[in-house]
N, C-alpha and C positions, 0 to 999 in steps of 0.2 A: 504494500500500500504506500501509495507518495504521497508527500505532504500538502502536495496541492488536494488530490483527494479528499484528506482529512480536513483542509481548510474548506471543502465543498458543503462540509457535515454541517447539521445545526447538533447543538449541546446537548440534547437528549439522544441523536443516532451517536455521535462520539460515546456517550456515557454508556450505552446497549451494546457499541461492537464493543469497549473495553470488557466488557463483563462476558461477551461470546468469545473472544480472541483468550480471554484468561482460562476459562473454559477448554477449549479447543490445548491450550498449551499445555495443560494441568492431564488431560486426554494424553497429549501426546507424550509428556513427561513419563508418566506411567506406562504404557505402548510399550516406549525406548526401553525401558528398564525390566518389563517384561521378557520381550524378546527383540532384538534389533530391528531399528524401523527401516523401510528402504532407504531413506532420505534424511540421515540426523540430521543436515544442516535448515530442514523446515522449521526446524526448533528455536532457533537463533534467529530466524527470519520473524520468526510469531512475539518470540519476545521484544524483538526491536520494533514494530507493528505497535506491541502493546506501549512501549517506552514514547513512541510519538504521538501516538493517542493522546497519554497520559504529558505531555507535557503541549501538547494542544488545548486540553483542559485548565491544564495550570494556567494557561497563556490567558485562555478567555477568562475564567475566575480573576487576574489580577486587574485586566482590561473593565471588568463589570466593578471591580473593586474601585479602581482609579477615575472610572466615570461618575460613583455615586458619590465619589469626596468632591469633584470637581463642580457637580452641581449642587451637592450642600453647600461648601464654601462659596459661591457666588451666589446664593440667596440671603 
């Protein structure tokens, strides 16, 4: 997934893949450790997936954070 992507998402589909992609990795962690998956580097692919999400998140929380200071102090 690219970050343009993710900048595509609104803040509730971001909040929903992160919880599917945690899922899916938690899935595949287990899989691996079971018996060898075809493809371990999908694992590293999910978690970095997850890593952008999650700091996609962060980005918009600080942005909603910095707008509701900006319009209390000029009231």
């Amino acid at each position: 997934m690219k970050n343009s992507e993710i900048q595509g998402l609104t803040t509730e589909e971001v909040v929903a893949r992160i919880n599917e992609e945690k899922a899916n990795l938690t899935k595949m962690k287990f899989a691996h450790s079971v018996s060898a998956i075809e493809n371990p580097t999908r694992i590293t692919k999910v978690r970095k997936d997850v890593a952008r999400l999650n700091t996609e998140l962060t980005k918009r929380k600080a942005e909603a954070k910095a707008s509701a200071a900006t319009e209390s102090a000029s009231e």
